[in-house]
KOLLOKE-201088 format. One record per residue (C-alpha): residue in one letter; x, y, z. Coordinates in steps of 0.02 Angstrom, whole numbers, plus 50000, padded with zeros to 5 digits. Each point is the difference from the previous one (the first is absolute). Layout:
residues N
aXYZ...
end
This chain:
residues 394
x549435612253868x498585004850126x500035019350042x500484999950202x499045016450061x498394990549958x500714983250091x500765013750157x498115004250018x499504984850013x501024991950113x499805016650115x498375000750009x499794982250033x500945005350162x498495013750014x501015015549930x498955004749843x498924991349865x500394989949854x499104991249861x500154983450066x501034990050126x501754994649982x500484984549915x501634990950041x501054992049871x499814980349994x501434996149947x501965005150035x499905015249884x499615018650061x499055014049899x501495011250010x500944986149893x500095002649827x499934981549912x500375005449812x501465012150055x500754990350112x499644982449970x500324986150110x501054982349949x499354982650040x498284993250027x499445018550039x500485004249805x498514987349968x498505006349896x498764994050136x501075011250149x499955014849881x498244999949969x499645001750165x501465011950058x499295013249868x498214997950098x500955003750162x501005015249924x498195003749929x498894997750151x500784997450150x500625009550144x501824999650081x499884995550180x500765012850103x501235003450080x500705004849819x501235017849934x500765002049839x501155010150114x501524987250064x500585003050195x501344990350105x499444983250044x500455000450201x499304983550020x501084989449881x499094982049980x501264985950048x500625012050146x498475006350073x499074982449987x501244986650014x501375009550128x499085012650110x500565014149887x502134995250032x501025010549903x500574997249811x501724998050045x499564983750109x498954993549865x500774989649852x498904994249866x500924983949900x499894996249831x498554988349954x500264980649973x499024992149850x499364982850095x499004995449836x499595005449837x498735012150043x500365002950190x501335010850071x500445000750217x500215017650051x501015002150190x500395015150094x500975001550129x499885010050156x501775001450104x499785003250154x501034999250165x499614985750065x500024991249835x499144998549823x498074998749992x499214993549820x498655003549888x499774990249832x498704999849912x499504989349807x499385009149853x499284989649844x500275010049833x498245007149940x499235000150184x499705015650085x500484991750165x501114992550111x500344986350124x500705003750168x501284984550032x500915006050162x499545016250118x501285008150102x499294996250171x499614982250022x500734999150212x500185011450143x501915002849940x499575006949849x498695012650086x501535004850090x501035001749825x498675011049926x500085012750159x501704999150003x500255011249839x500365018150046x498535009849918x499865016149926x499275011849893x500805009649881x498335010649914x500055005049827x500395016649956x498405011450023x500145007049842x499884984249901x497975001150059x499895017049911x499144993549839x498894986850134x499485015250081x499805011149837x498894986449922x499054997550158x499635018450014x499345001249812x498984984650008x499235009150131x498494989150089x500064986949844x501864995150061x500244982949998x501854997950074x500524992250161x501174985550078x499674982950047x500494994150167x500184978950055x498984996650125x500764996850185x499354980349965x500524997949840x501805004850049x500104987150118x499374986349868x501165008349873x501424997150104x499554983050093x498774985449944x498275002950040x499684984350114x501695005950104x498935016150006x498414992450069x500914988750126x501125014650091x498255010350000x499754986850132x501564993650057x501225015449967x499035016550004x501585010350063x500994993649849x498715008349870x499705014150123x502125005449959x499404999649822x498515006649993x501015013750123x501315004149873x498844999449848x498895013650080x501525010950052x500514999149843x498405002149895x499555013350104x501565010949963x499904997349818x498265005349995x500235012750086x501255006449873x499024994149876x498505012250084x501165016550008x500634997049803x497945000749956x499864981849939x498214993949993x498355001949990x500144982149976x500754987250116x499884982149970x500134987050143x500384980249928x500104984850088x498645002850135x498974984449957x501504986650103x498805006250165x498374995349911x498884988850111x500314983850010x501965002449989x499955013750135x498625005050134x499635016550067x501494999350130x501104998649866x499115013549902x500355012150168x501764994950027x500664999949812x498965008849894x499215016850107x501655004750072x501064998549856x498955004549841x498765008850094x501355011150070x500745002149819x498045005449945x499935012450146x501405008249942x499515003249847x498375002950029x500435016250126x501415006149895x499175001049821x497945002850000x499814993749831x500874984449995x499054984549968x500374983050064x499934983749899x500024983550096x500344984349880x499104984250084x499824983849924x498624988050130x498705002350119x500005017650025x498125001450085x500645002450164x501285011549939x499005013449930x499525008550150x501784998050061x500735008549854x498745015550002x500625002950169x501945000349941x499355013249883x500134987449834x499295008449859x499804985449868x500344981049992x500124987449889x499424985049940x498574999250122x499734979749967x498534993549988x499764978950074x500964990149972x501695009149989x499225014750098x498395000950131x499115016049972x499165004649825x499875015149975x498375007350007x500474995750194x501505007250011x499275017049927x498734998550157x501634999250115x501105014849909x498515011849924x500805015349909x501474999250122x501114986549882x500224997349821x499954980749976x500904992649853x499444984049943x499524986849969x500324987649848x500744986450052x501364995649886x499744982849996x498035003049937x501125008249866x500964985049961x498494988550019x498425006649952x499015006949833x499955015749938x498065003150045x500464994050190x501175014150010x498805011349938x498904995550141x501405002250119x500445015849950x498085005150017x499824992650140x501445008850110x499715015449923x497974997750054x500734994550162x501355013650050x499185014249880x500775012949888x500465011650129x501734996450100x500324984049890x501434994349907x499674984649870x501334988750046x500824984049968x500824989750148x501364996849902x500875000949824x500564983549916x502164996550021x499934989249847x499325001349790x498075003650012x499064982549945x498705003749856x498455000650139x501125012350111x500135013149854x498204997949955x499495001850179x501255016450017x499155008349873x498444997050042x500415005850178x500345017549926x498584998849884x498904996450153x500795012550120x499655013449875x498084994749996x499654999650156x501145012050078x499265015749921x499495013150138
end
C-alpha cells in the first residue's frame, strides 16, 4: 500500500503549502489508497481479478482525497438525521427493518415521529450497487414542513475527550494533516429532505417555507461547527451538495438567498476561527459563473470543474478565473471512462493537466462507477493512472 507522507505532500502542496514530485491523482474507482485489497479483501464483483488489478494501482499510485484521519472522532452530523430530518434527535428517529421486494432489491424506510405526525423516508438498494433510490422524502406538502419543525431539537455534543486522539494525530501530522469533517450543503438538505422539483417551485411560489429550513439548518450547523471548531477538528472541511443552485436550475437570486447566507455563513466561521483550514466545494454543472463567487466565500478547492457538455468552463479558463487562489480538481468525465479508448483518455488526462497545470491541480474523475467495471472501464482506469503519472510530474 502507497506510503501517505509522500501522498500528504502532495495533496498539500497542490493547495500551495510545499512541493511535491508530481500532482495528486484521485482513485477511479470506489477503492482508497489507505485500503489494503490482499488483507482485507472485499466479496462480490469487487473480489473480481479485473477490480483487483486496478485497486493495487490505486493503493500503488494514487492519492486519498482529503478530508481523511486514521484517527476516529464522534460523527456529530449522523447521515439519515442531519440530511433527511434537520438533524431531529435519535430518539424520534426509527429505522425499520428492510423489505426484500425482489430477488436482488431490498426497500429500506425510516421513520421520523414527530408531533404532529410521522414523516417518511424510503429509499431501494439493488445488491452489488453502490447506490440507492430515493422512493418517498419526508416533506412532500406544507404540513409536513410543519412536522419537520415541530421536533424539539437539541444537541447533546460528544464528550471532548473522545477528540483527544483527532487532535493528537492532527498535531503530529503537523502541516501534512489531512483530517477534517464534511458538512451537507444548505441546498442539498432541502433536496435530501423534499423532491427537487417541490424545491424549485416554492423557490418561487413558497420562499418563506424553505427560508424556516434553511433557518433551522444554519442554527444548527452553525452550533455544531462551532463545537466542532473549539475540539480542533479540521484543516479540512468538506461542503457536498452545492451543485442543486447550479445555473440553469437556480439564478443568481437564488444563489444570494440560499447559498451566501447559509453556507457562506458556515465558511465564514470557519474561516475566522481556524487560519489553516481549507475549504472543499463539491459541484457537479456549469460552474463558470461560480468561480468567482466561490473565491469570494473563501473556497479553497472544487471539484469536478466540467468541461461542455455536462459542465461549461474547461479548464485552462477556469485557471484564468481562480489563478493560484483555488486548487481545481478535475476533470475526467466518468462517462469518457465508460465510453471511450484507452489512448482518448490519455489525451484527456494530458490535456487537463496542460490546461489547469501542475501547480494547484488535483487529477480527478467526476465520478466512480456504482456497478462491476465493464472490460473498457478497467482498461481505461488504468490507463488514467498510467497517464496521470506521465504527465503530472512537476
Amino acid at each position: 500500500m502507497g506510503d501517505l507522507d509522500p501522498s500528504s505532500r502532495r495533496i498539500l502542496a497542490a493547495y500551495g503549502r510545499g512541493t511535491a514530485d508530481r500532482i495528486p491523482i484521485a482513485s477511479p474507482i470506489a477503492w482508497q489508497p489507505t485500503q489494503d485489497i490482499d488483507r482485507n479483501p472485499p466479496d462480490g464483483w469487487r473480489a473480481r481479478p479485473e477490480f483487483v488489478q486496478v485497486a493495487r494501482m490505486v493503493q500503488q499510485h494514487c492519492d486519498r482525497r482529503p478530508p481523511h484521519s486514521p484517527a476516529g472522532r464522534p460523527d456529530v452530523f449522523r447521515a439519515i438525521s442531519y440530511w433527511r430530518f434537520l438533524m431531529a434527535p435519535a430518539e424520534f428517529v426509527e429505522t425499520r427493518p428492510p423489505q426484500q421486494i425482489s430477488p436482488i432489491r431490498n426497500r429500506h424506510t425510516t421513520v421520523l415521529h414527530t408531533p404532529k405526525g410521522d414523516l417518511l423516508w424510503t429509499y431501494d438498494k439493488d445488491q452489488g450497487v453502490n447506490t440507492q433510490w430515493d422512493r418517498v422524502k419526508p416533506i412532500n406538502s406544507p404540513a409536513d414542513v410543519d412536522k419537520m419543525l415541530s421536533v424539539p431539537y437539541r444537541f447533546d455534543p460528544p464528550d471532548p475527550t473522545e477528540f483527544d486522539a483527532f487532535r493528537t494525530h492532527r498535531a503530529e501530522a503537523g502541516p501534512f494533516a489531512l483530517c477534517g469533517v464534511g458538512i451537507c450543503s444548505m441546498v442539498a438538505m432541502l433536496v435530501g429532505m423534499m423532491p427537487y422539483q417541490t424545491v424549485l417551485e416554492w423557490v418561487l411560489t413558497d420562499p418563506a417555507r424553505l427560508k424556516a429550513l434553511a433557518d433551522a439548518w444554519l442554527e444548527r450547523t452553525r452550533e455544531k461547527v462551532a463545537f466542532l471548531l473549539d475540539q480542533g477538528v479540521g484543516p479540512f472541511w468538506h461542503f457536498n451538495g452545492v451543485e442543486r443552485a447550479c445555473p440553469p436550475m437556480m439564478g443568481p437570486r437564488q444563489w444570494d438567498e440560499l447559498v451566501l447566507p447559509y453556507d457562506g455563513e458556515i465558511m465564514r466561521l470557519i474561516k475566522a476561527r481556524d487560519p489553516d483550514s481549507l475549504i472543499h466545494v463539491h459541484c457537479h454543472g456549469k460552474v463558470a459563473r461560480l468561480l468567482p463567487l466561490f473565491l469570494n466565500m473563501g473556497v479553497d478547492s472544487t471539484d469536478p470543474v466540467e468541461p461542455p457538455p455536462q459542465g461549461d468552463i474547461e479548464l485552462d479558463d477556469a485557471r484564468r478565473v481562480v489563478g493560484d487562489r483555488m486548487t481545481l480538481y478535475g476533470n475526467i468525465e466518468f462517462l469518457d471512462m465508460e465510453r471511450c479508448e484507452p489512448d482518448e483518455i490519455e489525451q484527456k488526462v494530458r490535456s487537463a493537466i496542460d490546461r489547469a497545470g501542475t501547480e494547484r491541480t488535483f487529477l480527478c474523475p467526476s465520478s466512480a462507477p456504482h456497478e462491476a467495471h465493464t472490460e473498457r472501464f478497467t482498461a481505461n482506469a488504468i490507463r488514467y493512472i498510467e497517464a496521470g503519472l506521465k504527465y503530472g510530474t512537476r
